[in-house]
ZAMARGU-4260 file (C-alpha; in steps of 0.2 Angstrom, whole numbers, plus 5000, padded with zeros to 4 digits):
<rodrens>
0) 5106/4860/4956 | 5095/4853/4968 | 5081/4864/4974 | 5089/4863/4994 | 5104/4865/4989
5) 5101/4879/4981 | 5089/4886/4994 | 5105/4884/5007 | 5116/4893/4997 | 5105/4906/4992
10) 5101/4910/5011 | 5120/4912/5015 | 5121/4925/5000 | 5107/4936/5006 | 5111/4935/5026
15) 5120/4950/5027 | 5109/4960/5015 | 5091/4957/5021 | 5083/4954/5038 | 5074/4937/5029
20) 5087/4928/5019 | 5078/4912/5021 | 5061/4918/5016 | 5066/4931/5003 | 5075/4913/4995
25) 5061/4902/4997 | 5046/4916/4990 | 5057/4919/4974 | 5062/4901/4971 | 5046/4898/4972
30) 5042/4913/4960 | 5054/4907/4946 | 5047/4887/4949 | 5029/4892/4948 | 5024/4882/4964
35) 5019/4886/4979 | 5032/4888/4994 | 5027/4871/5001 | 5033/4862/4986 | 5050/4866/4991
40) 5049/4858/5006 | 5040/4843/5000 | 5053/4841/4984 | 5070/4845/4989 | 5077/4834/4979
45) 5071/4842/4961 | 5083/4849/4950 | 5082/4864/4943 | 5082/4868/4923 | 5097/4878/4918
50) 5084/4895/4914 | 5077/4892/4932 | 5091/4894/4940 | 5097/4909/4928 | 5080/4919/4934
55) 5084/4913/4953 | 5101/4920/4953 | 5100/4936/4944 | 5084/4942/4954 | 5096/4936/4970
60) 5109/4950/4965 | 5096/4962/4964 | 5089/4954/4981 | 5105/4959/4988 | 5108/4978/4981
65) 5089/4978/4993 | 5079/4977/4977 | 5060/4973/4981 | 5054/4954/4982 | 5039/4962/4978
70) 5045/4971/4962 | 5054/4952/4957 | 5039/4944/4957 | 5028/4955/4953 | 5013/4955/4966
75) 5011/4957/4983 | 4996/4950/4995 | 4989/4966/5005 | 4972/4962/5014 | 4971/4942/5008
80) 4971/4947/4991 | 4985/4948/4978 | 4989/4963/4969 | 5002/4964/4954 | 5015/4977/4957
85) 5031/4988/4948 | 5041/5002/4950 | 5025/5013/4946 | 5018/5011/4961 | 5020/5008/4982
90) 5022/4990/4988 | 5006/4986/5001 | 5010/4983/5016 | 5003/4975/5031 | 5003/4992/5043
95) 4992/4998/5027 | 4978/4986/5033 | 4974/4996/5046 | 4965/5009/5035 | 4956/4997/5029
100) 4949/4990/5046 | 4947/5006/5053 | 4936/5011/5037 | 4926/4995/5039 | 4921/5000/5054
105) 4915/5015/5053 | 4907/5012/5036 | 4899/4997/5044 | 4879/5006/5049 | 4881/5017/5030
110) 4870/5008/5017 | 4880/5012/4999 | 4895/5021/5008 | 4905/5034/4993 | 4923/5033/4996
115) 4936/5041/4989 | 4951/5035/4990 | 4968/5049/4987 | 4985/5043/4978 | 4979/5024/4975
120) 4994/5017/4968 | 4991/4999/4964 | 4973/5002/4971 | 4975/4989/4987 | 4965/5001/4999
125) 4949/5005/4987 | 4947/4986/4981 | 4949/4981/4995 | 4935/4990/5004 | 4925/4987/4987
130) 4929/4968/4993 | 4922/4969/5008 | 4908/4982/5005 | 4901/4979/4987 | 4886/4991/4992
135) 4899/5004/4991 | 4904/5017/4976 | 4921/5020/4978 | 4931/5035/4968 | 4950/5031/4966
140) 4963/5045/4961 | 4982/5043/4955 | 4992/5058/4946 | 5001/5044/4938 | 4993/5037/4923
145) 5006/5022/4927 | 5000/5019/4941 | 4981/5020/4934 | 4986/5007/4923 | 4992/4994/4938
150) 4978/4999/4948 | 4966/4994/4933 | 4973/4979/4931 | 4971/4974/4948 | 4952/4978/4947
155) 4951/4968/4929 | 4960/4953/4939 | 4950/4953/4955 | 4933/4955/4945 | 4929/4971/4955
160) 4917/4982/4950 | 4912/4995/4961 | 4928/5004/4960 | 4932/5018/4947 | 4948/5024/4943
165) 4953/5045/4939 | 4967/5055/4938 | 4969/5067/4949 | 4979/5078/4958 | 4973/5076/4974
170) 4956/5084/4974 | 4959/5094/4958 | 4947/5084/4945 | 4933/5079/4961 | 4916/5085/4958
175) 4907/5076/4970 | 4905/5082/4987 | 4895/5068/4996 | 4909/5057/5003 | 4904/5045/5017
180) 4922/5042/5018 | 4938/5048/5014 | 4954/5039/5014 | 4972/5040/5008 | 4989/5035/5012
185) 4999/5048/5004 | 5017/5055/5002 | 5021/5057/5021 | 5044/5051/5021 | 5053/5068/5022
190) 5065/5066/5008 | 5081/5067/5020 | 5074/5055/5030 | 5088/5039/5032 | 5075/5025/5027
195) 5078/5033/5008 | 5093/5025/5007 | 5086/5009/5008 | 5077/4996/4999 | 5065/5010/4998
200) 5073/5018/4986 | 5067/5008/4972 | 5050/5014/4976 | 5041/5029/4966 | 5049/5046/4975
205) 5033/5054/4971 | 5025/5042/4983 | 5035/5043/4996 | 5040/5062/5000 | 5031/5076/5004
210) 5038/5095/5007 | 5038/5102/5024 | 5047/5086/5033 | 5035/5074/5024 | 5019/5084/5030
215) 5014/5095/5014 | 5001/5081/5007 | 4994/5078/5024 | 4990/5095/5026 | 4984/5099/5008
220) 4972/5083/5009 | 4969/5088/5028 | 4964/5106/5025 | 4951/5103/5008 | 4944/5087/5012
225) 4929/5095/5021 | 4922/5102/5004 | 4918/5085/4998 | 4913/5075/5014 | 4898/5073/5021
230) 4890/5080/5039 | 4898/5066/5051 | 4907/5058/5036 | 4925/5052/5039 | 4942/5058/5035
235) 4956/5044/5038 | 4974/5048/5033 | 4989/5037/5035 | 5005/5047/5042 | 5024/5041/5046
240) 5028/5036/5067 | 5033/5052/5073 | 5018/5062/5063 | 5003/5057/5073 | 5002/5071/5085
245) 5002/5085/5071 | 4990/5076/5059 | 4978/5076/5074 | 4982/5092/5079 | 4979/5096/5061
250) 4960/5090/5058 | 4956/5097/5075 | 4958/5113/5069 | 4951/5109/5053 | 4934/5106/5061
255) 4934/5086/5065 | 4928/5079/5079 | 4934/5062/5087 | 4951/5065/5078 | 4961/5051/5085
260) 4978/5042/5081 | 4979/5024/5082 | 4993/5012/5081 | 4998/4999/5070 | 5001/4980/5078
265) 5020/4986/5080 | 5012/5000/5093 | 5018/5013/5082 | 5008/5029/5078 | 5000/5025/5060
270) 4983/5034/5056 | 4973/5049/5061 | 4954/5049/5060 | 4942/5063/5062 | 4923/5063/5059
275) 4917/5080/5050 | 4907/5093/5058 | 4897/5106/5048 | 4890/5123/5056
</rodrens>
C-alpha cells in the first residue's frame, strides 16, 4: 500500500479516537519507515514493505484504545531535545517547559548553580537545564530504579555530564543542603480525577497521583525543602490548573518570599515559585 493511501485511511480510523488523527498518522508512519515526516509528503507514491505496514497497523489499534504516540515510538522531543521514553516513566510535555524557563531565569546571575531536581522520570527537566547551564551540578532523584535507568540513558545519549542520577524518596537519601535551586514536577492528579480515564492511563500511577486530592507530594516537598536550599535559593514546583492558589498559599507559610504562580501558554495555572528566607 501506498504510503498516502495508507496515511488517508489511517487518519479516518483514528478520527473519532484522538484530537490529531492526521498527525498521530504521519509521526508513527514515519516511525515504522525510519524517515522524517517530510518524506511522506515528498514520496507519496512508495509502497510500503508487508512488516511496515504490519508495525503501522498494530500501533494504530493501540493509537485508538488512546495508547501514547510517545510510548509507540519511543521518545519524545521536550525542550529541543529528544528523550527516549516507556511505561516507566511520564511523557514530557510542552507545559513542562516552563520549569525549565523559569529556572533559567533565575539561575541566570549564580556562577556553578546546584539543582536538585525531585521525581525525574525520564530526566528531561535536569538535562535539560544541564544543556543550557553546563556550569551547573545538578542532583536528580527517582524512587524507580526503572525510571533511573531511562533517565541514564537519556544522559549517556545526549553526552551530558553534569547531571547525576540517585534514588530517592523524595529527600530521603539528600545530604547536601546547599541547593541554589530546587525543582520538581511531582505526583499532583487526584486519583478520581476524570483525566485517569484517559490516555493517561498508560502512564506510571505512581507518577501521576498524590493523596489529599493530588496535594500530598506538593506539600511534603513544599514543607522540607528549606533544609537543603540555600539563603534566597529557589524552590519551583509544578502543580495541576486548579492547585495554584494552595501551593502558594503553601510556600508562603513555609517561609518564601516572592511565592508566585505563573501560567503556561494555555493561560492556565502551572508552577509556584518562591525564593527562600532564613532567620
Amino acid at each position: 500500500m501506498r504510503i498516502d493511501t495508507t496515511l488517508k485511511d489511517a487518519t479516518a480510523l483514528l478520527e473519532t479516537h484522538t484530537s490529531s488523527p492526521r498527525l498521530d498518522a504521519e509521526i508513527l508512519l514515519s516511525h515504522f519507515l525510519d524517515k522524517n515526516r517530510s518524506y511522506l509528503f515528498a514520496w507519496p507514491e512508495v509502497e510500503l514493505t508487508e512488516k511496515q505496514r504490519q508495525d503501522f497497523n498494530q500501533a494504530l489499534v493501540k493509537r485508538k484504545d488512546q495508547y501514547p504516540v510517545a510510548y509507540l515510538t519511543g521518545y519524545q522531543e521536550f525542550w529541543s531535545l529528544m528523550f527516549a521514553v516507556n511505561e516507566s516513566v511520564l511523557i514530557p510535555r510542552a507545559d513542562t517547559e516552563l520549569l525549565v524557563e523559569t529556572a533559567l531565569e533565575k539561575l541566570a546571575p549564580i556562577s556553578n548553580p546546584r539543582i536538585l531536581e525531585l521525581g525525574t522520570g525520564s530526566g528531561a527537566i535536569a538535562l535539560s537545564l544541564a544543556s543550557e547551564r553546563p556550569d551547573s551540578e545538578i542532583v536528580a532523584t527517582d524512587l524507580s530504579s526503572d525510571a533511573l535507568i531511562v533517565a541514564q540513558h537519556n544522559k549517556e545519549a545526549l553526552k551530558i555530564t553534569n547531571v547525576s542520577f540517585l534514588q530517592s524518596d523524595w529527600f530521603n537519601q539528600i545530604d547536601q543542603t546547599d541547593f541554589d535551586l530546587i525543582i520538581s514536577n511531582p505526583p499532583y492528579i487526584d486519583p478520581q480525577d476524570r483525566h485517569m480515564q484517559t490516555g493517561i492511563r498508560f502512564e506510571p500511577l505512581s507518577a501521576l497521583c498524590a493523596e489529599d486530592k493530588g496535594l500530598a507530594d506538593l506539600a511534603t516537598i513544599t514543607n522540607k525543602a528549606s533544609k537543603y536550599l540555600k539563603t534566597n535559593g529557589w524552590l519551583m514546583l509544578e502543580h495541576g490548573y486548579d492547585q495554584g492558589d494552595i501551593t502558594t498559599e503553601g510556600l508562603k507559610k513555609a517561609g518564601y518570599k516572592n511565592a508566585t504562580c505563573l501560567k503556561d501558554l494555555p493561560g492556565n495555572d502551572r508552577i509556584t515559585i518562591g525564593q527562600l528566607t532564613k532567620s
